[in-house]
PADOSE-59301 format. One record per residue: x, y, z of N, C-alpha, C in turn. Coordinates in steps of 0.2 Angstrom, whole numbers. Example, Ala and Ser with C-alpha at 12.3 -4.5 7.8 and 13.67 -1.06 7.14 Angstrom:
REM PADOSE-59301
66,-28,39,62,-22,39,66,-16,39 .
64,-11,35,68,-5,36,64,0,39 .
//
This chain:
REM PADOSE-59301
-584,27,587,-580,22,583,-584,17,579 .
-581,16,573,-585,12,568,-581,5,567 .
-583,-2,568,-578,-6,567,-579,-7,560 .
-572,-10,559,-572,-11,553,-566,-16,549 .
-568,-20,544,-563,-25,542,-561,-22,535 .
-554,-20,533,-551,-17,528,-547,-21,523 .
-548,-25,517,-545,-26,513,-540,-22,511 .
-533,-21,508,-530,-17,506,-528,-20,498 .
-527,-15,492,-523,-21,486,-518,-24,486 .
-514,-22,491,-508,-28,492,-510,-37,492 .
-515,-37,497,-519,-42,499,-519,-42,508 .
-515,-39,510,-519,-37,517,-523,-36,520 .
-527,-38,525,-533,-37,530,-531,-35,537 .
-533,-28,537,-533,-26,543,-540,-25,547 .
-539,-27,554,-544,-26,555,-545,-20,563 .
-550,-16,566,-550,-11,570,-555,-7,569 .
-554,-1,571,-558,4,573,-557,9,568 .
-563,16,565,-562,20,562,-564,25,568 .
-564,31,569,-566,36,572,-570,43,569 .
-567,43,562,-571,48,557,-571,44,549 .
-575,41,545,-575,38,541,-576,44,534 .
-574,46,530,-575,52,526,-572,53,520 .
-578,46,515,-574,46,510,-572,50,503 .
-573,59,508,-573,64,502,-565,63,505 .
-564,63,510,-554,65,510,-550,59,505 .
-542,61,507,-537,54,503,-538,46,504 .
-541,48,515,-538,42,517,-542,42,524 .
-539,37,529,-541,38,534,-538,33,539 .
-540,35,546,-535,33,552,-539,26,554 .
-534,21,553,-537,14,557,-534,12,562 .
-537,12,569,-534,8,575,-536,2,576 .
-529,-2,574,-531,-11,575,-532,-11,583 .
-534,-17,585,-536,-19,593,-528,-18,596 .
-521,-21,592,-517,-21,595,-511,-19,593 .
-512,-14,590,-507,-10,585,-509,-3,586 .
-501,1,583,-503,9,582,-506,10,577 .
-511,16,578,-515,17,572,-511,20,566 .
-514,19,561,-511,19,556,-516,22,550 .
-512,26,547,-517,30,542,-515,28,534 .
-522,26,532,-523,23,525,-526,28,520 .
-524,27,514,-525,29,507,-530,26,504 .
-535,28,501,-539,25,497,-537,24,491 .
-531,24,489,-528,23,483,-528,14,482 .
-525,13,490,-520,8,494,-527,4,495 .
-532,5,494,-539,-1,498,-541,-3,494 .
-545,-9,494,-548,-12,489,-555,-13,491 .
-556,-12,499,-562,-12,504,-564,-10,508 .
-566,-9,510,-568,-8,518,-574,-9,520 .
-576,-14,526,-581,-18,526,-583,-15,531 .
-589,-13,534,-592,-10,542,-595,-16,544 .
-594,-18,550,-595,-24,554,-603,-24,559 .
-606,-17,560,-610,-17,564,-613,-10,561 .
-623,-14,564,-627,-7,562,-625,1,566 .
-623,0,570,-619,6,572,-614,10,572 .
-611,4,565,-603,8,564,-605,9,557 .
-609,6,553,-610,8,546,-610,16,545 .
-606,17,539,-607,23,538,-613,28,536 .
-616,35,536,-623,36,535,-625,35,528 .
-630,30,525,-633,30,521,-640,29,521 .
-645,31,511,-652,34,514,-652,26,511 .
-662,24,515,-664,20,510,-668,22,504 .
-668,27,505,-672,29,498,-668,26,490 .
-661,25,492,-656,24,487,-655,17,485 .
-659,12,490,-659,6,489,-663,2,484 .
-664,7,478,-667,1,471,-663,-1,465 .
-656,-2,467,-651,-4,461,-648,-9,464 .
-648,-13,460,-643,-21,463,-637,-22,459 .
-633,-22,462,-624,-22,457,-622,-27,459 .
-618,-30,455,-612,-34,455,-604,-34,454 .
-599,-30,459,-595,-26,457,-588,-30,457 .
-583,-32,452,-580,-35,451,-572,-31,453 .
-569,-35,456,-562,-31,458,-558,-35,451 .
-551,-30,453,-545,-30,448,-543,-38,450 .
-543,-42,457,-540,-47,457,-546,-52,454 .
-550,-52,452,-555,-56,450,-561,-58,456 .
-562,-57,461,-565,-56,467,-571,-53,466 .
-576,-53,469,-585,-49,466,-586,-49,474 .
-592,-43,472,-597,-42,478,-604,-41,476 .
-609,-43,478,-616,-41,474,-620,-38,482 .
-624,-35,478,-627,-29,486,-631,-22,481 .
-634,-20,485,-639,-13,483,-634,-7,483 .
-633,-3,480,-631,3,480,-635,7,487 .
-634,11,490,-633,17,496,-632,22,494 .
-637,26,496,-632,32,496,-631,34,501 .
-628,42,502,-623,44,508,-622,51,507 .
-621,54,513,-619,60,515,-612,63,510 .
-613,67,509,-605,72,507,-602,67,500 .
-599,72,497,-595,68,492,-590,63,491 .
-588,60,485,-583,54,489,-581,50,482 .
-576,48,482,-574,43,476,-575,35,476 .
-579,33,478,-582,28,478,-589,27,480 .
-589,18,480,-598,16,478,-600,12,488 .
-604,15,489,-608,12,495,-612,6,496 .
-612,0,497,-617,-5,495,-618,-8,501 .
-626,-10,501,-628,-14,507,-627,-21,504 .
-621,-25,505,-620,-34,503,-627,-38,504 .
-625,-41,499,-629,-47,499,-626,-53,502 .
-628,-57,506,-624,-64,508,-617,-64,509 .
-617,-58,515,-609,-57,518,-608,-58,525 .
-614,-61,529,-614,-63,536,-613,-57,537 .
-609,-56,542,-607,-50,549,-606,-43,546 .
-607,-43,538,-604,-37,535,-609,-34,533 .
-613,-26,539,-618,-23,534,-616,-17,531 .
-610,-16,529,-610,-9,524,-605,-12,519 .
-602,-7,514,-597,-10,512,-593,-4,507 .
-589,1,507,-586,4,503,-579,1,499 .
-581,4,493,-576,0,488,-574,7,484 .
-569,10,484,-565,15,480,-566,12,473 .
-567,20,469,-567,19,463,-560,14,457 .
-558,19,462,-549,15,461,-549,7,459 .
-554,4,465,-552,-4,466,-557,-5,462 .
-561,-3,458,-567,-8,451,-565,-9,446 .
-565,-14,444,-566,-18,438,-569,-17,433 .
-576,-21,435,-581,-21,431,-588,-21,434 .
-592,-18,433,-602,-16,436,-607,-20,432 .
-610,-22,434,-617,-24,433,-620,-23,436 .
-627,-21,433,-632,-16,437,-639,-20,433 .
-644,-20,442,-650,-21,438,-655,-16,444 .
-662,-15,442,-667,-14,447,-667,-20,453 .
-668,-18,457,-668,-23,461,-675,-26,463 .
-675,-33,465,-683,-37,462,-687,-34,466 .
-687,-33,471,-693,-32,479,-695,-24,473 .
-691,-21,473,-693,-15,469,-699,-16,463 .
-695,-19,457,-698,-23,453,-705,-26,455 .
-707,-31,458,-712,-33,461,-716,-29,464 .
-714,-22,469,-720,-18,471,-722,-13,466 .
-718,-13,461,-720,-7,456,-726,-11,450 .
-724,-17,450,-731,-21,445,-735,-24,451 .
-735,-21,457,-740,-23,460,-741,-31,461 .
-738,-35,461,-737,-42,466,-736,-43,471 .
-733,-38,474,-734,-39,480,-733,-32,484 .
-735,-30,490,-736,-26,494,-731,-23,496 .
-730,-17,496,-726,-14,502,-726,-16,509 .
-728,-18,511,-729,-20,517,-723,-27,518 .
-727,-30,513,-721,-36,512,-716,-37,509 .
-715,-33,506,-708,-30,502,-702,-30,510 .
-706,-26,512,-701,-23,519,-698,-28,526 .
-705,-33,526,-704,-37,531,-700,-42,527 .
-699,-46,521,-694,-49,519,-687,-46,519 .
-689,-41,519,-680,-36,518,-678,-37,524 .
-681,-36,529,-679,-37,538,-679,-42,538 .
-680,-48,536,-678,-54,535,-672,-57,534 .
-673,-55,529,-667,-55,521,-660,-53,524 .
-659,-46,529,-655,-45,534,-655,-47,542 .
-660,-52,543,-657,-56,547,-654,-62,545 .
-655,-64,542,-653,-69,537,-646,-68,533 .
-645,-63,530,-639,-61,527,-639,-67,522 .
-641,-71,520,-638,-78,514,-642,-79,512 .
-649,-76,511,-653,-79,506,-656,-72,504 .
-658,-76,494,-662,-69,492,-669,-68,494 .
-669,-61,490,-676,-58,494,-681,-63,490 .
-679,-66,482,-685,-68,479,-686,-74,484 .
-680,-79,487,-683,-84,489,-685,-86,498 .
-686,-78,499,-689,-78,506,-697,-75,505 .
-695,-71,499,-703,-71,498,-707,-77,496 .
-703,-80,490,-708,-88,491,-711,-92,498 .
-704,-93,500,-705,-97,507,-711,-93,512 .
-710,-85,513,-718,-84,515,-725,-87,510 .
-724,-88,504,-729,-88,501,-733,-82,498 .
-728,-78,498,-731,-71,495,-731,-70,487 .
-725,-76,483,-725,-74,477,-725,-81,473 .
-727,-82,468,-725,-86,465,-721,-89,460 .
-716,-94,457,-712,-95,452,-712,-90,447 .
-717,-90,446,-720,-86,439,-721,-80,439 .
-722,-76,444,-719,-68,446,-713,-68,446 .
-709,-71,450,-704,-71,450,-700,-71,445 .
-702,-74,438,-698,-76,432,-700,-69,430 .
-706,-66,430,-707,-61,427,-704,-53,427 .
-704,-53,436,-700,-49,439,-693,-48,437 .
-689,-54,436,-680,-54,433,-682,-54,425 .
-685,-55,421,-685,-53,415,-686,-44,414 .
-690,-41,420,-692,-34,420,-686,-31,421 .
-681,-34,425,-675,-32,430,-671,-27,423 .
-672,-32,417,-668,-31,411,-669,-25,408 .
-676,-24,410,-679,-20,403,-680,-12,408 .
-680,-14,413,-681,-6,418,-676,1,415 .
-682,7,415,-676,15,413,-672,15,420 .
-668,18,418,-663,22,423,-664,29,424 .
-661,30,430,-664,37,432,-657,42,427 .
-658,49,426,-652,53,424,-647,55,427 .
-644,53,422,-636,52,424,-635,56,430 .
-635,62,430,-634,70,436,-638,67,443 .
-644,63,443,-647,60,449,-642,56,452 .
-639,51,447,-633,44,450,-630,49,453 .
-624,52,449,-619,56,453,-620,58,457 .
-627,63,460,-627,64,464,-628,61,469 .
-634,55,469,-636,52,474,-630,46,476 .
-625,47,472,-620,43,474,-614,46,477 .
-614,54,476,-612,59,480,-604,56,475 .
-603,57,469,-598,57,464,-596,65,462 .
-604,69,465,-603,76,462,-606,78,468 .
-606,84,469,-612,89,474,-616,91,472 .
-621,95,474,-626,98,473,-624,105,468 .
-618,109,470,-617,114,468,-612,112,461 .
-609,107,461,-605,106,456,-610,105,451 .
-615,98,451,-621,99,446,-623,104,442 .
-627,107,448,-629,114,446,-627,116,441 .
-619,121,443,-615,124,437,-612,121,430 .
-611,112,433,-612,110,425,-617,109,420 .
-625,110,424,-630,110,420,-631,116,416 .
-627,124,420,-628,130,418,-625,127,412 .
-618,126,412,-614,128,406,-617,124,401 .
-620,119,403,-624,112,398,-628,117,392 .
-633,120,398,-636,124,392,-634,131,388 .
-629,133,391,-626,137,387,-621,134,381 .
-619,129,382,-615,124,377,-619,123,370 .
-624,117,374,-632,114,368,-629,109,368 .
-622,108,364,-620,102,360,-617,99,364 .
-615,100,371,-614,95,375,-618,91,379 .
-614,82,380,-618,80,387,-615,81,394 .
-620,82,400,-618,83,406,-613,80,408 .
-611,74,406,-603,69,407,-597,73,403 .
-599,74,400,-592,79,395,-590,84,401 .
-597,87,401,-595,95,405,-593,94,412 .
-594,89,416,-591,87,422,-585,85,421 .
-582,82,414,-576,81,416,-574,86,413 .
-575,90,408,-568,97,406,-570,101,412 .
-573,100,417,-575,106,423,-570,103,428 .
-567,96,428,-565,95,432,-570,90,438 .
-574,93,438,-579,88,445,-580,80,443 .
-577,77,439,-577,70,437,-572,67,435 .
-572,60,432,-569,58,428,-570,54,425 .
-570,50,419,-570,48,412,-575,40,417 .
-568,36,421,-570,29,425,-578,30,430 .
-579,39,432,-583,40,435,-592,41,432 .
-592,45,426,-594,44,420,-596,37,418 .
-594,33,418,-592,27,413,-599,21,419 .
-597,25,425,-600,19,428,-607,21,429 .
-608,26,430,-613,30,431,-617,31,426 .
-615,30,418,-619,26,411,-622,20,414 .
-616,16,417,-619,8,418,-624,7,421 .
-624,12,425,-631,11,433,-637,13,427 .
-636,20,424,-642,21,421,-644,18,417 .
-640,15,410,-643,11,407,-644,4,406 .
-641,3,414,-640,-5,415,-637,-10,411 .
-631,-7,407,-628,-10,405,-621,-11,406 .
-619,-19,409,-613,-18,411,-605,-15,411 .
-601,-11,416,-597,-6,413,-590,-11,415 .
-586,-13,409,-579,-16,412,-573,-11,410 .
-567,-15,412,-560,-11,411,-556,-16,404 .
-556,-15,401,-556,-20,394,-547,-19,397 .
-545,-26,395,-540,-30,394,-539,-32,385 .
-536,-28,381,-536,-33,373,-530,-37,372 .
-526,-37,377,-522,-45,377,-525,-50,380 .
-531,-49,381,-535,-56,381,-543,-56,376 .
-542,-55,373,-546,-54,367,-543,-58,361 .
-549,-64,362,-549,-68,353,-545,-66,346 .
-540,-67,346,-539,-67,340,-543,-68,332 .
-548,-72,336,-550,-72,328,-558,-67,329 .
-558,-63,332,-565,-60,332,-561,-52,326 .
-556,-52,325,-554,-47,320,-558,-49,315 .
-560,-57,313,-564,-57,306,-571,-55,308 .
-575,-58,314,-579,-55,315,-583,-49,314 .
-576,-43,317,-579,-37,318,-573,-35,315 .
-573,-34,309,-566,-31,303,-563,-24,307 .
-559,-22,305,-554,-15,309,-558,-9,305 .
-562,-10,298,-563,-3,297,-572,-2,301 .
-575,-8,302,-580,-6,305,-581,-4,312 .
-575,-10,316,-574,-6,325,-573,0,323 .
-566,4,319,-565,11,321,-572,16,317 .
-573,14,314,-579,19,311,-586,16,317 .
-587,12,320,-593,14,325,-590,15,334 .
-584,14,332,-580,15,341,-584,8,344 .
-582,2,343,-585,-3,344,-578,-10,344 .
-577,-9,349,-573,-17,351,-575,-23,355 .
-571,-29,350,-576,-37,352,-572,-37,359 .
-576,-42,360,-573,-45,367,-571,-52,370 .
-579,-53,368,-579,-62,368,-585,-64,363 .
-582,-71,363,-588,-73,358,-591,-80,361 .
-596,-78,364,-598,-86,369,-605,-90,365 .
-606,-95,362,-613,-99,362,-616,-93,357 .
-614,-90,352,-616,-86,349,-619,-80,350 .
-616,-77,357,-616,-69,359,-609,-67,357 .
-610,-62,354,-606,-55,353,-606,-53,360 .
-601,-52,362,-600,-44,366,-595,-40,365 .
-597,-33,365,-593,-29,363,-594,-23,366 .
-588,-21,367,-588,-13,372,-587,-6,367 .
-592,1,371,-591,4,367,-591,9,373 .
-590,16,371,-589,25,375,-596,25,375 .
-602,25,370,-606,28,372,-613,23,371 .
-616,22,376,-620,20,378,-629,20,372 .
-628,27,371,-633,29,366,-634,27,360 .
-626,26,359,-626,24,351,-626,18,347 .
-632,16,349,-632,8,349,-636,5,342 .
-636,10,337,-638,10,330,-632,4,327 .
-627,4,329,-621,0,328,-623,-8,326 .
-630,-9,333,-631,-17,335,-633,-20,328 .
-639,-18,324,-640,-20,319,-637,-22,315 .
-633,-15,312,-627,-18,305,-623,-24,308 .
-621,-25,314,-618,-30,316,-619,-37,317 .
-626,-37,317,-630,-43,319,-631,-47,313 .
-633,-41,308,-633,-43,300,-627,-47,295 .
-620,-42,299,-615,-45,295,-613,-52,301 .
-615,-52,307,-612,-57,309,-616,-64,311 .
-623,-62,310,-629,-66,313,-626,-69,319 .
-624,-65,324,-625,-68,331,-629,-62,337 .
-632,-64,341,-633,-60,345,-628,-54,348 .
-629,-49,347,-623,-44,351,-627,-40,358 .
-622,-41,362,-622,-42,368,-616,-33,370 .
-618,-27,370,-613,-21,372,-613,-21,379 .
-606,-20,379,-604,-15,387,-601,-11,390 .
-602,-5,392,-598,0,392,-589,0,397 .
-586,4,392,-581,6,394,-578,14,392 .
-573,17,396,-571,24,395,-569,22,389 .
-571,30,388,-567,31,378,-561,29,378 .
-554,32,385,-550,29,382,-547,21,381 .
-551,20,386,-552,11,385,-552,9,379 .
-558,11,375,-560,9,367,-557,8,364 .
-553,16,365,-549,19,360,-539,15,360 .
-539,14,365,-533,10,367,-535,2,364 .
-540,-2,365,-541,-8,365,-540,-9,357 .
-541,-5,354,-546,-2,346,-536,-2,341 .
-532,2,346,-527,3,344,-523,-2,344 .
-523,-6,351,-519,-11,352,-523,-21,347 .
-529,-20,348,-531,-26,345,-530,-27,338 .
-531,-20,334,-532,-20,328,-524,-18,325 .
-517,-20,329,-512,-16,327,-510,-17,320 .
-510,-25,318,-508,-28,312,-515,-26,306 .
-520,-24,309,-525,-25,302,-523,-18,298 .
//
């Protein structure tokens, strides 16, 4: 049995036991301590939090070098390391940061918002050499006895790093490659090993496609799945755009023939960043022309095509 505390999107908390946790099925059987058990929908969750190293679900450490920040639809966040995990599944696995009693924590793709993704530092720092593997590790066993503080600022307190690696390390967080797409989905178990595969066949017999196209007209994906999975790798923030809450005056900014001719919609405009969401992550040739007509810093963030393409049609209805 796995305990476990259950957020639902109604606003519900349940709390109980699981006996099979298997987030390749719909749903799954929860027995409160004093109720009938009752079988849940992962449509209907917003979380599931495991309560104890024993009831966590299985996941590797090898998957532990991406740090996210996952925003729910009610405005509510969780920050924590991606996990990976056995068998396939429609959502993201994360070991929390600063969540007391809670060591795992499943979030259905259903319940996300918006992603943010970086390397995470303990990574960062052993890979430029500041500090040791050895002490990477014993800070992290720390870090999880602890649960409330970060890894940079239990490395200080040993004495193992200083301000100024530090700063260096979070400047590095920004500029780190991402691994390929087909590795995410996997190792986040979005796809399987056999469904890859066959998408990668037809990839190459295609030529002109990418691996996310072919996952989804195959079926083994989907556009939100895709979307978040650009995020991870290119580390660039993945939202659900809202365009009735978008700026009215950023239409002058970014005119209606230049968004639809580069698939390119504003968002906000804070302190002089642009940010603007776009379908493809690649096509960041856009940044420049933009920067020129707007002289502001542009700041992009991914979102599904049809997002874009909705946002694009709803903001710009009157131009």
């Amino acid at each position: 049995m796995s305990r476990v505390l259950v957020n639902l999107q109604d606003g519900q908390e349940l709390g109980g036991e699981v006996d099979r946790f298997d987030a390749a099925l719909p749903g799954f059987t929860l027995r409160p301590d004093d109720g009938v058990a009752r079988r849940l929908r992962f449509l209907d969750v917003r979380s599931v939090a495991f309560l104890s190293e024993d009831g966590a679900p299985p996941t590797s450490e090898s998957k532990g070098d991406q740090l996210v920040t996952l925003r729910y639809f009610d405005g509510g966040s969780v920050r924590g390391v991606l996990a990976g995990g056995d068998g396939q599944r429609r959502g993201v696995h994360l070991r929390p940061i600063g969540s007391g009693s809670i060591v795992g924590l499943y979030i259905p793709i259903s319940a996300i918002q918006d992603v943010v993704s970086v390397e995470s530092l303990g990574k960062i720092l052993e890979r430029e050499d500041m500090v040791s593997p050895d002490a990477i590790e014993a800070a992290v066993s720390r870090q999880r006895q602890l649960r409330s503080q970060r890894l940079g600022e239990i490395l200080k307190d040993q004495g193992v790093v200083h301000d100024a690696e530090i700063a260096k390390a979070v400047e590095l967080q920004h500029q780190a490659p991402g691994k390929r797409i087909g590795d995410i989905l996997l190792d986040l178990g979005f796809v399987n090993q056999e469904q890859l595969g066959v998408a990668i066949q037809v990839q190459i017999m295609l030529r002109d496609k990418r691996l996310g196209e072919v996952l989804i007209d195959m079926g083994f994906a989907d556009h939100k799945t895709i979307a978040i999975a650009l995020s991870l790798q290119f580390h660039v923030p993945f939202v659900t755009v809202a365009p009735e809450s978008i700026d009215p005056d950023l239409r002058t900014v970014i005119p209606a023939a230049f968004a639809r001719q580069w698939r390119v919609l504003p968002l906000t405009l804070k302190r002089g960043v642009l940010t603007a969401a776009i379908a493809d992550p690649t096509r960041l040739d856009f940044k420049s022309e933009l920067r020129r007509r707007s002289g502001m810093v542009i700041a992009e963030v991914i979102a599904t095509p049809a997002d874009v393409e909705r946002g694009l049609a709803a903001f710009y209805r009157l131009a």
